[in-house]
Backbone as CSV, one residue per row, in Angstrom:
resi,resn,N_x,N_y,N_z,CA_x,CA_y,CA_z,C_x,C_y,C_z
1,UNK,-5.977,-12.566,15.167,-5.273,-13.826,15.047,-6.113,-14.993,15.532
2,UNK,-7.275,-14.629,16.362,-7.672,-16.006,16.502,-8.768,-16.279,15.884
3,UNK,-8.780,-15.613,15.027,-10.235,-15.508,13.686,-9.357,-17.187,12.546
4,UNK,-7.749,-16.837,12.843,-7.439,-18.184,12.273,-7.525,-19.231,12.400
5,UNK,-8.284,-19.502,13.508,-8.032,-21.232,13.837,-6.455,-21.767,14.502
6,UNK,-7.051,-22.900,14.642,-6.009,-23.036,15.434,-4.188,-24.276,14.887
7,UNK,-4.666,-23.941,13.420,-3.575,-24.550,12.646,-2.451,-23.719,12.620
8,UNK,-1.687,-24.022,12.084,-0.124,-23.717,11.590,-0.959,-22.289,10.932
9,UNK,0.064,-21.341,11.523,0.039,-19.795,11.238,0.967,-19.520,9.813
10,UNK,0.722,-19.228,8.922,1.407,-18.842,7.756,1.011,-17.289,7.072
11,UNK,1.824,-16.753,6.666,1.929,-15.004,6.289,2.418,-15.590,4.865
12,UNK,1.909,-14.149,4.364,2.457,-13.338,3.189,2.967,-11.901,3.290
13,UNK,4.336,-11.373,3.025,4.655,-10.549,3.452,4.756,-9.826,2.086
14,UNK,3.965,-8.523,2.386,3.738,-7.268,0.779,4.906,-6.207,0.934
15,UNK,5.547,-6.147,0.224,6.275,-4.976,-0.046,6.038,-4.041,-0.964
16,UNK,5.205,-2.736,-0.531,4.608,-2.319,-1.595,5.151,-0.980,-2.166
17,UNK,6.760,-1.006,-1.971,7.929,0.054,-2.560,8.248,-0.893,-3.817
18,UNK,8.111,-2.073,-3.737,9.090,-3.130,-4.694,7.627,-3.844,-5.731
19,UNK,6.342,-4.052,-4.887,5.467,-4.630,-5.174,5.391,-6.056,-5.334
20,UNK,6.595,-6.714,-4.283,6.977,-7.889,-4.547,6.261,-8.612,-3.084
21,UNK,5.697,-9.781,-3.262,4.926,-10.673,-2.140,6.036,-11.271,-1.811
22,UNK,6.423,-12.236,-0.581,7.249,-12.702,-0.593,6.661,-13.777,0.829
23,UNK,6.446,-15.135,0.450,5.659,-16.134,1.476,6.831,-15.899,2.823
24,UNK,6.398,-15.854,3.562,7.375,-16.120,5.103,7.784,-17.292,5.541
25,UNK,9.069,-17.672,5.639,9.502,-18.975,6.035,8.845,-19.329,7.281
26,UNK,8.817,-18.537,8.336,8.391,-18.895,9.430,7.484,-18.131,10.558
27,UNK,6.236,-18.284,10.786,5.630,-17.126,11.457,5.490,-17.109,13.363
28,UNK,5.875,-17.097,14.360,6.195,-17.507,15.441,5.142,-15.934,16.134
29,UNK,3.944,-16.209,16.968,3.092,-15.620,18.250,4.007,-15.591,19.397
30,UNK,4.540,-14.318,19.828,5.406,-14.691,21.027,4.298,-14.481,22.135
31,UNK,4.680,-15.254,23.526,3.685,-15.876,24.380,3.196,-14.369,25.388
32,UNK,3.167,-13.327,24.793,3.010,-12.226,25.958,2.119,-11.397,25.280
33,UNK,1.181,-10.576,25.932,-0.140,-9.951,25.313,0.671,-8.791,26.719
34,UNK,-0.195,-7.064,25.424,-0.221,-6.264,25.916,-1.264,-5.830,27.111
35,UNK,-1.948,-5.978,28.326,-3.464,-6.004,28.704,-4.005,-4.767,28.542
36,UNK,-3.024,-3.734,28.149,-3.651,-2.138,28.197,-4.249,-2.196,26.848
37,UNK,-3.337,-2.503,25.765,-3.372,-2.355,24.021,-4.377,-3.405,23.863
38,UNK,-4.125,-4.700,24.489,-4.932,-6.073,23.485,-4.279,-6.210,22.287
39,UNK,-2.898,-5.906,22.307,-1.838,-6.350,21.381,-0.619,-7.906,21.782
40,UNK,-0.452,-8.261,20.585,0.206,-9.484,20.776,1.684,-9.199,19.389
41,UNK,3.058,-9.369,19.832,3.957,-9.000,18.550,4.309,-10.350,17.971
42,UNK,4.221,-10.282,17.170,4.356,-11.699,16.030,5.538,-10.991,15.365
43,UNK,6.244,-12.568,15.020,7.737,-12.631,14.227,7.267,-12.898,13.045
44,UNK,7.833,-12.404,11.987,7.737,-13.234,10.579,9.221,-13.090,10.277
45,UNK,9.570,-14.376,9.488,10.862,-14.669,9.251,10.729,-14.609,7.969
46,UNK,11.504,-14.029,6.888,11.455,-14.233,5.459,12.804,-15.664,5.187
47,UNK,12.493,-16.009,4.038,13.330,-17.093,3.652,14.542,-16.273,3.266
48,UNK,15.656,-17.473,3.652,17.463,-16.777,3.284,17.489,-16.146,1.601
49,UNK,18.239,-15.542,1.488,18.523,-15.195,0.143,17.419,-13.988,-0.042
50,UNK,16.548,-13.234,0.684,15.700,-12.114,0.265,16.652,-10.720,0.123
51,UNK,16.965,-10.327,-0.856,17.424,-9.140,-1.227,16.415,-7.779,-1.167
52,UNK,17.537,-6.786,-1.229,16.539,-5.408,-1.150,15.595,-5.019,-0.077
53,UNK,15.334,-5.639,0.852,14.582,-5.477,2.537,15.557,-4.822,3.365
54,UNK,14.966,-3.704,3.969,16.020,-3.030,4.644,15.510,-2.882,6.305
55,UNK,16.174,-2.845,7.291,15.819,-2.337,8.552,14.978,-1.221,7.895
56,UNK,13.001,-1.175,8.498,13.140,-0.034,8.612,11.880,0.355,7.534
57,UNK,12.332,-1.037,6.420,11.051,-0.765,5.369,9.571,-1.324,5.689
58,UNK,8.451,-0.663,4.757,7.277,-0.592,4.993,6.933,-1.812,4.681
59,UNK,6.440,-2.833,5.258,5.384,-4.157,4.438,4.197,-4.049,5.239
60,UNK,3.352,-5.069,4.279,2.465,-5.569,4.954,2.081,-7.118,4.988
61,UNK,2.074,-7.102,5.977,1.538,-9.000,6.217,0.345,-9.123,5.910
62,UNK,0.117,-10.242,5.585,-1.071,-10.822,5.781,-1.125,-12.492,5.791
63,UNK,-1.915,-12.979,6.880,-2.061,-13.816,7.948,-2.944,-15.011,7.063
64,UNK,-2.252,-16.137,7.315,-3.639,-16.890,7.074,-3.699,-18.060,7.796
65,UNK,-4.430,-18.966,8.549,-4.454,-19.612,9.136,-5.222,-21.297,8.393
66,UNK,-5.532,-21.999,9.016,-6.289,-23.185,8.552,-7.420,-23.053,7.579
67,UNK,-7.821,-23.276,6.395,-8.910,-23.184,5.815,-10.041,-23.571,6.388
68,UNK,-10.869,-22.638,6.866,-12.614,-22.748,7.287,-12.339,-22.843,8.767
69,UNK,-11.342,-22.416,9.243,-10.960,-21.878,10.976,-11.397,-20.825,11.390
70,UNK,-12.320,-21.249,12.712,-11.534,-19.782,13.646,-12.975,-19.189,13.393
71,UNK,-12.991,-17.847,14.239,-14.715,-17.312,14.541,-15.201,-16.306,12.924
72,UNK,-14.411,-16.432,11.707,-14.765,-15.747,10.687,-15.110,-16.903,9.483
73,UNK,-14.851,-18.313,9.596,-15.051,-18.774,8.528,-16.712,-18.433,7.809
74,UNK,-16.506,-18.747,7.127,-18.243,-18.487,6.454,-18.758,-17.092,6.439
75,UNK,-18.082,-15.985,6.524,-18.641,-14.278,6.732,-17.440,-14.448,5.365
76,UNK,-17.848,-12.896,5.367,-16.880,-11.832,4.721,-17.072,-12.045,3.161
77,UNK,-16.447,-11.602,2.440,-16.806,-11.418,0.784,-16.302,-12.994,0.385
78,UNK,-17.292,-14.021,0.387,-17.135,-15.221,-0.376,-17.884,-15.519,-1.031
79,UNK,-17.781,-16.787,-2.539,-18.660,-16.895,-2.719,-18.432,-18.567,-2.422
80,UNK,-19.775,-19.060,-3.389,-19.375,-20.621,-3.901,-18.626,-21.028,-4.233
81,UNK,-17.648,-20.328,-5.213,-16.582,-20.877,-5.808,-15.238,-20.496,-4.947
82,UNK,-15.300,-19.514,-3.841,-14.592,-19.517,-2.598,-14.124,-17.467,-2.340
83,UNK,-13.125,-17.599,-2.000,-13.211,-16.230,-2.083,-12.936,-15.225,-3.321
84,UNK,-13.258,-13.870,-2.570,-13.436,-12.536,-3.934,-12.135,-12.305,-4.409
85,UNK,-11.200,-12.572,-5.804,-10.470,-12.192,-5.850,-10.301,-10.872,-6.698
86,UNK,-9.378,-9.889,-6.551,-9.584,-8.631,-7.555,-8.412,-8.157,-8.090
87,UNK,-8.153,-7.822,-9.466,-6.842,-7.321,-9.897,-6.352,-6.508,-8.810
88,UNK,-4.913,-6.332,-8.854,-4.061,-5.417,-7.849,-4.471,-4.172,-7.972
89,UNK,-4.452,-3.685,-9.300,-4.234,-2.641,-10.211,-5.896,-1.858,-9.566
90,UNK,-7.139,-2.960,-9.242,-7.817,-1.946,-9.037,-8.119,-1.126,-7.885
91,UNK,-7.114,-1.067,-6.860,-6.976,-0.917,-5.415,-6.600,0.408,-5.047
92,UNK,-7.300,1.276,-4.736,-6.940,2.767,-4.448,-6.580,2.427,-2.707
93,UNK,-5.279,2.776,-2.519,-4.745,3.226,-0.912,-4.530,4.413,-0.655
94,UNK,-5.055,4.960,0.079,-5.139,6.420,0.742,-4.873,6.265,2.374
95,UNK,-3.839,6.453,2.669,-3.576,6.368,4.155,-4.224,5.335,5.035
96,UNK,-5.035,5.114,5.544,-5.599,3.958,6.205,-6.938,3.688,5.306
97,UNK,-7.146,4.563,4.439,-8.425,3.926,3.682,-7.914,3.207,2.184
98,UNK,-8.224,1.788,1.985,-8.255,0.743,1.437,-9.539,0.229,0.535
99,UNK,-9.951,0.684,-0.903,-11.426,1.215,-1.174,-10.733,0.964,-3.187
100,UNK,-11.807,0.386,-3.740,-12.147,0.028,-4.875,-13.586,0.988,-5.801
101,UNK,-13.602,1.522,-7.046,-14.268,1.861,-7.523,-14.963,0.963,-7.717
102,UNK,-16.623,1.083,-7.802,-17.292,-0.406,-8.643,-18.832,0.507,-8.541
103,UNK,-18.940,0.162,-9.943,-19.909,0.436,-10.567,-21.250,0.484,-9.885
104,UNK,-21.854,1.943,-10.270,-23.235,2.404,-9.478,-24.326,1.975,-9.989
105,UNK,-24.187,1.630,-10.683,-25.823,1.294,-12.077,-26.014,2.346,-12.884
106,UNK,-25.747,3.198,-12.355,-25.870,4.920,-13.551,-24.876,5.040,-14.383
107,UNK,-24.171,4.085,-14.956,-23.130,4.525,-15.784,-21.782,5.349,-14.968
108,UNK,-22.017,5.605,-13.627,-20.855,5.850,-13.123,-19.956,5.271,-11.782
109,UNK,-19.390,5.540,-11.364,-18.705,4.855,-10.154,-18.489,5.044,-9.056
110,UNK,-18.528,4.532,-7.849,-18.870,5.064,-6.688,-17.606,4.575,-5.712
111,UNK,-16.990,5.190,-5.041,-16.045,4.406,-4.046,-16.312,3.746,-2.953
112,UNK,-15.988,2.339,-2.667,-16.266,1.368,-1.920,-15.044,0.778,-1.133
113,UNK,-15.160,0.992,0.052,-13.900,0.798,1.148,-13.994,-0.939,1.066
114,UNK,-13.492,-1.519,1.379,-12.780,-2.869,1.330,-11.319,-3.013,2.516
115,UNK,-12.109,-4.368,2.834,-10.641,-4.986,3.769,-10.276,-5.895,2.884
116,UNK,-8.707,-6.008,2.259,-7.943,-6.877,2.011,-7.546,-7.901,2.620
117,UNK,-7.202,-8.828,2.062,-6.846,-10.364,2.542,-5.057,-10.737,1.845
118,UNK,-5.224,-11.598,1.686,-3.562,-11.774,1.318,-3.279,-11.236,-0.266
119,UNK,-2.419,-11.018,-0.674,-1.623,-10.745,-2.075,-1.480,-12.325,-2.815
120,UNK,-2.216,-12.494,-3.592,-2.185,-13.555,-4.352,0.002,-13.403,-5.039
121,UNK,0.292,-15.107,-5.240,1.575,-15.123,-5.783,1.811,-14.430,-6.581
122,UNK,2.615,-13.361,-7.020,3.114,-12.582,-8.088,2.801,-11.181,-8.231
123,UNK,1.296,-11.200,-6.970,1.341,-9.847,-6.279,0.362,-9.225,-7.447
124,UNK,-0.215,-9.796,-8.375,-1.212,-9.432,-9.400,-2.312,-9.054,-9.275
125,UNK,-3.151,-9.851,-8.313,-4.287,-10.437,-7.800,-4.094,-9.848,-6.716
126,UNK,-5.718,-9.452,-5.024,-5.668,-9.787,-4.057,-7.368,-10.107,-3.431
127,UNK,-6.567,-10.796,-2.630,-8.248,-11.669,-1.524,-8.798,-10.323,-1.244
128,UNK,-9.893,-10.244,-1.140,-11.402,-9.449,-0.773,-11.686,-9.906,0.664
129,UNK,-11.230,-9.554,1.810,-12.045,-9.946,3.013,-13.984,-9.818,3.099
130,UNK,-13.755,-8.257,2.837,-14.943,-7.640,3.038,-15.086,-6.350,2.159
131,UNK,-16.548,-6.046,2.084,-16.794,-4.910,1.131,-17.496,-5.528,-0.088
132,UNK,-17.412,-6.708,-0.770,-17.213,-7.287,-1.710,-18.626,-7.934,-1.870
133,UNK,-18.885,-8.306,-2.402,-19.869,-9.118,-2.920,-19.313,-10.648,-3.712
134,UNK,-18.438,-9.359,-5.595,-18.047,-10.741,-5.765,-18.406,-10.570,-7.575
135,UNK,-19.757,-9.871,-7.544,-20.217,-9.776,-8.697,-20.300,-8.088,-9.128
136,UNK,-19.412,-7.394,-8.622,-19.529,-5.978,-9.065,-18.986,-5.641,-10.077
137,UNK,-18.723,-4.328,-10.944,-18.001,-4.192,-11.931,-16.999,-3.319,-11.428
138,UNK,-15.863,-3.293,-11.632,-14.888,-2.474,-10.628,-13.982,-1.831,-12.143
139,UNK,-13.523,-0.246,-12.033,-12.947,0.206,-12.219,-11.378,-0.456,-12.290
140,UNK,-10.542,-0.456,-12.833,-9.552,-0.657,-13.700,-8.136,0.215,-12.885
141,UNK,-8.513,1.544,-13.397,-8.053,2.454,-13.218,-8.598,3.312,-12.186
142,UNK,-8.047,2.783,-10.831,-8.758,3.949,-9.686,-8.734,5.551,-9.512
143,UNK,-7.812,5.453,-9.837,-7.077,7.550,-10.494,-8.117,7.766,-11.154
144,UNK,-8.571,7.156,-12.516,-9.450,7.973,-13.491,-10.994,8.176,-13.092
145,UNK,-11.115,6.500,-12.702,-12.683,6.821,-12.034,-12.645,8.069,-11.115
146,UNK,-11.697,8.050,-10.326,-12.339,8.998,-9.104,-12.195,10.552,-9.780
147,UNK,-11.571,11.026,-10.702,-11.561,12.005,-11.377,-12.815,11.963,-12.033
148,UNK,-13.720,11.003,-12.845,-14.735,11.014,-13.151,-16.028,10.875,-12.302
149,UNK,-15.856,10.668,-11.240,-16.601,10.885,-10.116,-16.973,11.613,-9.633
150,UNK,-15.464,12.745,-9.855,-15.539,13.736,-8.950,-16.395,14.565,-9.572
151,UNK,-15.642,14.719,-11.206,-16.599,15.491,-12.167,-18.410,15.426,-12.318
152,UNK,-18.129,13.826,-12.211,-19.866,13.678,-12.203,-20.959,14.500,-11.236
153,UNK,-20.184,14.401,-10.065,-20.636,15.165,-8.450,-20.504,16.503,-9.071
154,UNK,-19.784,17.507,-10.133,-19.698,18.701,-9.474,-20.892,19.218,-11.023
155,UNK,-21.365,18.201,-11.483,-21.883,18.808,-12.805,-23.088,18.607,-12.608
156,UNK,-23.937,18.073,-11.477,-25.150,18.019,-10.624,-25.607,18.925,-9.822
């Protein structure tokens, strides 16, 4: 959190049972840190009228703070024209690993771990923290590449 700078804290909250983004009305740092963890619990408030959220269900936030704030501006997968964005669709999640196919130069595909950034509106799109370059060719279909991957590996 303090990679954000020190502006107005704003979230995007992912629901990825529904696949629906949903901006947070209100994001509130409550004033107490864990000293054992180096944890801090943050509120996110969704706007009135959100249907289908239940005590209990899985999201994920994601944080964004002031543009060009905070001890990360200028790192991570950007380019000139600003940051990496990548279809949804090409995003393989496997338990805590978060990883994109993209092209080896040999005609085949290699898996590449990636930190995500926020869920672009409509949940289509998402930000590239890291991993990224920017200019890779990425797989489509993460299921098939890695089946063709796998094959490629076992026919060597």
């Amino acid at each position: 959190l303090t990679e954000l700078g020190a502006g107005p804290l704003r979230a995007s909250v992912e629901l990825p049972a529904s696949g629906r983004v949903i901006e947070a009305a209100a994001v509130s740092v409550l004033p107490a840190a864990d000293a054992r963890t180096h944890t801090v619990r943050v509120r996110v408030d969704l706007p009135a009228g959100v249907e289908d959220v239940l005590p209990g269900s899985f999201a994920r936030v994601h944080f964004r703070g002031t543009p060009g704030a905070g001890a990360a501006a200028g790192s991570g997968a950007t380019s000139a024209a600003g940051p990496v964005v990548i279809p949804a669709a090409a995003v393989l999640r496997r338990g805590e690993l978060t990883a994109v196919y993209a092209a080896d130069g040999q005609g085949g595909f290699m898996l590449r771990q990636i930190r995500l950034g926020r869920a672009l509106p409509g949940g289509d799109a998402v930000e590239v923290l890291s991993g990224l370059r920017g200019d890779e060719t990425l797989a489509l279909d993460p299921v098939q590449a890695g089946i063709q991957a796998r094959s490629a590996a076992a026919a060597r």
